[in-house]
C-alpha positions in Angstrom: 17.2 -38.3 -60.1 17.4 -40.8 -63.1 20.8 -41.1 -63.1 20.9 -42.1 -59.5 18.2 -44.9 -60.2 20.2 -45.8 -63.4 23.3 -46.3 -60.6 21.1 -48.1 -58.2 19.9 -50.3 -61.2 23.7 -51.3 -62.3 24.2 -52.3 -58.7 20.9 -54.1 -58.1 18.3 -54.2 -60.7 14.9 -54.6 -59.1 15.8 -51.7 -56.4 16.3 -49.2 -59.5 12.8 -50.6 -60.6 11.4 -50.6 -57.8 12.3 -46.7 -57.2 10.7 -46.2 -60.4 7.1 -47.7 -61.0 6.5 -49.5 -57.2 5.4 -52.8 -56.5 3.8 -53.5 -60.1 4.2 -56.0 -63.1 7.8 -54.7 -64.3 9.2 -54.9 -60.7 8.1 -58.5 -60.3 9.2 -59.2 -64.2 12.9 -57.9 -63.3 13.4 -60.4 -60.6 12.6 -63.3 -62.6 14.6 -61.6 -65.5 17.9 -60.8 -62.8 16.9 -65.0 -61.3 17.5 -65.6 -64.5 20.9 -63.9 -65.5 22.0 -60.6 -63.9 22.4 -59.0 -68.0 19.0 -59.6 -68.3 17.6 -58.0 -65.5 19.9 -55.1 -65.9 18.9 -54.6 -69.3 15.0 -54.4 -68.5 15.9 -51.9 -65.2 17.7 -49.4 -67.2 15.3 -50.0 -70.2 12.0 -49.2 -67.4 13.7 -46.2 -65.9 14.7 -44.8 -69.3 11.2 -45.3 -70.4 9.6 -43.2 -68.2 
């Protein structure tokens, strides 16, 4: 299931979050972070789902 959310992350990082911890803090932090640069936000999805 990870590597499917690690897939949806490359393509769109806050979906891959979102799949992973819901509505929270680090769902609302990766859209600022993929506003700000897509690298960035890709960065903190796969970082998030490899967390957990």
């Amino acid at each position: 299931m990870d590597v499917i959310r690690i897939i949806l992350a490359i393509i769109l990082p806050p979906v891959g979050v979102l799949m992973q911890v819901g509505l929270g803090l680090h769902f609302w932090l990766n859209i600022v972070l993929t506003l700000c640069g897509y690298i960035p936000g890709l960065v903190h999805a796969v970082w998030v789902i490899a967390k957990k």
